[in-house]
C-alpha positions in Angstrom: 97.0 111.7 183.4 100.1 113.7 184.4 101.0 116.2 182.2 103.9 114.9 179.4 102.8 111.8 179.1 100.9 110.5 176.3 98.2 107.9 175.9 100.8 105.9 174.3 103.3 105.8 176.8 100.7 105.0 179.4 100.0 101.9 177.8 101.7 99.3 178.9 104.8 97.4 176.9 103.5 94.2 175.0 105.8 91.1 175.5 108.0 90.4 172.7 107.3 87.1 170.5 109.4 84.2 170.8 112.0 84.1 168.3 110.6 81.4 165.0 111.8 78.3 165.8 113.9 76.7 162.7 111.7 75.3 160.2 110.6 71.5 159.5 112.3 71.7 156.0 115.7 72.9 158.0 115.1 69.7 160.5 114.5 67.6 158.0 117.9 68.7 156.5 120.0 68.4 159.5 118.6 64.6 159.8 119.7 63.9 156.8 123.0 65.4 157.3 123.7 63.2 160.8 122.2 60.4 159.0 124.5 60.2 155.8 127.6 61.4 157.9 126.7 58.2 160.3 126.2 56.0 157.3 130.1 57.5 156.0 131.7 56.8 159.6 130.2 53.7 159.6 131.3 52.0 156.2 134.8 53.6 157.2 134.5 51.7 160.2 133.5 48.4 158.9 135.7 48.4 156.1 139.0 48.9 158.2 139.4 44.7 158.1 139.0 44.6 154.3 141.8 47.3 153.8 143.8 45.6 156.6 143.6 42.0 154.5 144.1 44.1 151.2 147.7 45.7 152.3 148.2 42.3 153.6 147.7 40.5 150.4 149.6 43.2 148.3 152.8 42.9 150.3 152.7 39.0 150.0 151.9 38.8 146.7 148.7 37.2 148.0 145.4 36.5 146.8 142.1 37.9 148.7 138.8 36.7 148.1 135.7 39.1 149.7 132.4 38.7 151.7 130.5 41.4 149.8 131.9 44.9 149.3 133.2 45.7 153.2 134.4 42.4 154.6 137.4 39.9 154.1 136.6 36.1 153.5 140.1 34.8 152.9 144.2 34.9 151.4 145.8 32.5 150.4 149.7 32.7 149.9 153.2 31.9 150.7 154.9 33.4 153.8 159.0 32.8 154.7 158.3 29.9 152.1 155.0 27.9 154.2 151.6 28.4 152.1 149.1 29.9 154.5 145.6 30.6 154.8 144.0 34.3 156.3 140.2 33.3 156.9 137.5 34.0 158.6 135.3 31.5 160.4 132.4 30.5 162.2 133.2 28.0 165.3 130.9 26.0 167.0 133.1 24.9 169.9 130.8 26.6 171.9 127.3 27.0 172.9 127.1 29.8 170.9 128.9 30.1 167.1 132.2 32.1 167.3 133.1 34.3 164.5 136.8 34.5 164.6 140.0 34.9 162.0 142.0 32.4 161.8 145.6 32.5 160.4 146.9 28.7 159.9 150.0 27.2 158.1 150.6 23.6 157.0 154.0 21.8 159.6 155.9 18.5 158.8 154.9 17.5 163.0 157.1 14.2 163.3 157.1 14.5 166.9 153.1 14.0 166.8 153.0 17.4 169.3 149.8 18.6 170.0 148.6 21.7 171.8 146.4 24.8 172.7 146.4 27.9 174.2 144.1 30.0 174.9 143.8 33.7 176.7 141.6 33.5 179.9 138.7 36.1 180.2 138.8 38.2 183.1 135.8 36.2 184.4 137.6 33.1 184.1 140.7 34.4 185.6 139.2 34.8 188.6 137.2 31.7 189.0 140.8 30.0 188.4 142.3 31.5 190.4 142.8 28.8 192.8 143.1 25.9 190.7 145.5 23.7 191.9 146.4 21.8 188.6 150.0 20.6 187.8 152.3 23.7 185.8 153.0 22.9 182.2 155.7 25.5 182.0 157.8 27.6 184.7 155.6 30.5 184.4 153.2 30.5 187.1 152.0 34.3 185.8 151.1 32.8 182.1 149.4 30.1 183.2 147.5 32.4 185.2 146.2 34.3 182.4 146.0 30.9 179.8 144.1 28.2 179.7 146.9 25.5 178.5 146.6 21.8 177.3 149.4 19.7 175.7 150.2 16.0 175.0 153.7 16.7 176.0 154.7 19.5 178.9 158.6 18.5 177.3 157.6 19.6 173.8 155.4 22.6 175.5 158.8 24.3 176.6 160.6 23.8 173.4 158.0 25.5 171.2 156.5 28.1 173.7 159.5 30.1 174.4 159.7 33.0 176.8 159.3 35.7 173.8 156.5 33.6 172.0 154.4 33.8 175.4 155.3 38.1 176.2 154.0 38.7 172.8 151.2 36.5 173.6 150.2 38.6 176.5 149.9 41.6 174.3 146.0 40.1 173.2 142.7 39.4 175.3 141.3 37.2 172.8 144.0 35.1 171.1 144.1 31.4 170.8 146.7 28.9 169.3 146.7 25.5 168.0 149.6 23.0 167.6 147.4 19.9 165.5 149.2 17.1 163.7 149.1 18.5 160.8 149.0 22.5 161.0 149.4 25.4 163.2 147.0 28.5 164.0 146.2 31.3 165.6 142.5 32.9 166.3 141.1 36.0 167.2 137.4 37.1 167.7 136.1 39.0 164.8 137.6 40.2 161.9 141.2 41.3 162.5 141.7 44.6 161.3 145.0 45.4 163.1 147.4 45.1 160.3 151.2 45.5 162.3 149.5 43.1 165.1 148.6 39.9 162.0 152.6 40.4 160.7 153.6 39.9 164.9 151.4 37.1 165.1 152.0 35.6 161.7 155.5 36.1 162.6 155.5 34.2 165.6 153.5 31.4 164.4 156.4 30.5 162.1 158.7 30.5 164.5 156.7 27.7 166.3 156.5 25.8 163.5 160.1 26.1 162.9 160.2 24.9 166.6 157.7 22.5 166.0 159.3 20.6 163.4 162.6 20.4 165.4 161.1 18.6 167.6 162.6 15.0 168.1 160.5 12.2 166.1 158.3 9.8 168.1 155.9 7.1 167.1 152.8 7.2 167.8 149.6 4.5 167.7 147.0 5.5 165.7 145.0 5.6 169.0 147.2 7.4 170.7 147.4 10.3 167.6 143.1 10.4 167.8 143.0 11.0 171.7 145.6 13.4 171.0 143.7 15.5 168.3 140.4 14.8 170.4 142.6 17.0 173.5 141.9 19.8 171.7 138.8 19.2 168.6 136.8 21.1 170.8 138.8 24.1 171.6 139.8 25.2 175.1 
């Protein structure tokens, strides 16, 4: 052994021990911690259509009914002096049931107009595309992006005017429908885009204000039942 070194510093260094991972109780913690935070996010989340409906019904001096504790069911009301209804539905137009909201007011519809209008998905865009069916309105670009059906392409122009179809273009999912008797909108789910109901609440009025304008016609009773059957199964 050279001299100045001792046994001990001959011996080789011992590898130092991984540091303690954190303990099960400390996991256990942090689950719980994600877990509740999730839970928190997600009731804010959900219950963003229920406060939506709330300020809704407080600045019409509406009244709401609930689904529970997080979702909206319904108000019921009077808006620029037309009694509405808020709702939420289930449709079964399609395959599949649809659960939409649905904002609908009563019209005095002497001109027995009838119509629909609904917002193309991208899918369907595209597959028509080429369709070669006769315009409804001078707006090749709308009817483009909208399916649209009437009993009277006259009428059509009168109550879809040019600002009622640019604020239509503002939403992927929205359908109206001009009936005999009332007037709606639709969108998938449950609204919870407050300023964007006032627009569209807005702008269903003005149809129906457009609506009821309308010259009178006479109608058979046949006639008024093929014209509701245009559109009893949506678009």
């Amino acid at each position: 052994m050279p001299d100045g070194l001792s046994s001990e510093a001959s011996q080789p260094a011992q590898p130092m021990p991984p540091p303690a991972g954190p303990h099960w109780l400390e996991l256990s913690g942090l689950a719980v911690v994600i877990a509740v935070a999730a839970s928190a996010a997600w009731t804010v989340w959900r219950g963003r259509a229920l406060r939506a409906w709330r300020a809704f019904a407080a600045e019409n001096s509406a009244s709401l009914r609930t689904a529970g504790k997080l979702s909206p069911s319904a108000v019921a009301g009077t808006l620029a002096g037309r009694d509405f209804l808020l709702e939420t539905s289930l449709g079964h137009e399609d395959d599949a049931p649809y659960y939409h909201t649905r904002f609908r007011v009563p019209v005095r519809n002497r001109s027995g107009f009838v119509a629909g209008v609904r917002r193309k998905s991208i899918l369907e865009e595209a597959q028509t595309r080429r369709d070669r069916t006769a315009p409804l309105l001078d707006d090749p670009e709308f009817e483009r992006q909208f399916f649209v059906v009437t009993n009277s392409a006259e009428d059509l122009a009168e109550v879809l005017l040019p600002e009622v179809r640019s604020e239509l273009r503002h939403y992927p999912d929205i359908e109206i429908y001009a009936r005999l008797d009332e007037l709606e909108w639709r969108r998938a789910g449950e609204c919870a885009d407050l300023p964007a109901m006032r627009r569209l609440n807005a702008l269903l009025l003005k149809m129906a204000d457009r609506i009821e304008a309308l010259r009178s016609r006479e109608r058979t009773l046949t006639e008024r039942l093929a014209d509701e059957e245009l559109i009893a199964k949506g678009i």
